[in-house]
Every structure is written in structure tokens, then in C-alpha cells.
N, C-alpha and C positions, 0 to 999 in steps of 0.2 A: 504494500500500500504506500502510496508517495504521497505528499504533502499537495500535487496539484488536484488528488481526488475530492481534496475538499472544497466543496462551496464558497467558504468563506474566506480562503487564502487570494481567490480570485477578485472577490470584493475588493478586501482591505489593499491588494496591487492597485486596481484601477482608483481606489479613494486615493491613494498617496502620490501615483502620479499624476493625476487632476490635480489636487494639493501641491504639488511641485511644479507641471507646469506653471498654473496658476500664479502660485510665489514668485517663480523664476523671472515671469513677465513683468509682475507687480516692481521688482526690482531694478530691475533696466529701465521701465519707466519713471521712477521714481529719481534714480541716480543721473540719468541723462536728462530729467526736468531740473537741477540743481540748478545754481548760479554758476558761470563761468571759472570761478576760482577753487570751489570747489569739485565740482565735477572733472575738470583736470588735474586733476591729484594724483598721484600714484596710487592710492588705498582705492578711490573711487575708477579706475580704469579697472584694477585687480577686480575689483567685487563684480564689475558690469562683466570682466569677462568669466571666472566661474560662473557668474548665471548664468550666463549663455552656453558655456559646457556643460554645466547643470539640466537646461534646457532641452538641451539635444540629446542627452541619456535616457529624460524621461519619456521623450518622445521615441526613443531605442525600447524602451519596456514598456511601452502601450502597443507599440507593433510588435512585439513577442507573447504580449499577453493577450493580444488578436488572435496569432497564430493557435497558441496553448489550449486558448478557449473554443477556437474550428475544431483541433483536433480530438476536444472533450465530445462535443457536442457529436462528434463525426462516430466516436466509440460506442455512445449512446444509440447511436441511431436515429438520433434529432438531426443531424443535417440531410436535407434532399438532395443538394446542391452540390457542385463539387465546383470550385475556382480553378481554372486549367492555368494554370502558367503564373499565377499569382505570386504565388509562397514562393518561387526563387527572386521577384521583383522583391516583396515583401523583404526578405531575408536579404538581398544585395541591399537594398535600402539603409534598413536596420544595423547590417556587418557597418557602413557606411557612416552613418551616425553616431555608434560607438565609438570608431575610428577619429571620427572628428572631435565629438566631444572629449574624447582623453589627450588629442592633438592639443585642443585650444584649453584643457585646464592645467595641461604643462608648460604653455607659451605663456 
């Protein structure tokens, strides 16, 4: 039995990264509304760019957690459907924004 059999692991995924993108937004707009003196600060460029690596993670775990929950649903016998060519766009995407987002929270 694996932790994604449960119902509620899938929830509390998709509540946190809604809750993260969410955040993530809130904070780049907030910090790039600043005044000129601070908002060009070195703490204030750091923080703008974590969000935005932060950002792009949680949008890597909403499209993983897409995928996780087709393929519950697919075991079940609740999907009818079958997405032809999808899940390797999906997954190039996703490798993608991983990639990025760890690129730009080590720059």
C-alpha cells in the first residue's frame, strides 16, 4: 500500500501548491510594487527571484499531481478516456520546470 492510495494525500498536495503558487505571486507583486530604492536591493532581487523558482516547482507538482491522479482514476476504472501523446508533453514540461526552477534558485 503506498501513501498515493490515499485520498487525502492528494488533497492536502493540491491545497499547498495552490497555497504556494498563490504566495509565490503575492510576493513578486508585492516586492516589484516597492519604491525604487528598495526594491533594488540585493535582499529584495534574492527574495523576487526564489519566488519565482518557488513558482515554477509548484507548478512542476500540480502537473505531477495531474498525472498521479489520471493514473488513480485510470486503476479505478473511472477514466473512459485515454490522453494519446499527452503524459510525455506533460512530463517534458514538468522535467522542464524542475530544471528551471532549481537553475534560477541557485542563480
Amino acid at each position: 500500500m503506498s501513501v498515493l492510495d490515499f485520498p487525502w494525500f492528494h488533497v492536502i498536495l493540491w491545497i499547498l501548491t495552490t497555497v504556494g503558487l498563490l504566495g509565490n505571486v503575492l510576493v513578486v507583486v508585492w516586492r516589484c510594487t516597492r519604491p525604487p530604492e528598495q526594491r533594488n536591493s540585493v535582499l529584495s532581487i534574492m527574495i523576487i527571484i526564489l519566488s519565482i523558482a518557488d513558482f515554477f516547482y509548484c507548478l512542476h507538482l500540480i502537473m505531477l499531481e495531474g498525472l498521479v491522479a489520471k493514473e488513480v482514476f485510470a486503476k479505478k476504472g473511472n477514466l473512459h478516456f485515454e490522453f494519446e501523446g499527452t503524459v510525455e508533453i506533460i512530463c517534458g514540461i514538468s522535467g522542464t520546470l524542475s530544471v528551471l526552477s532549481s537553475s534560477t534558485a541557485m542563480w
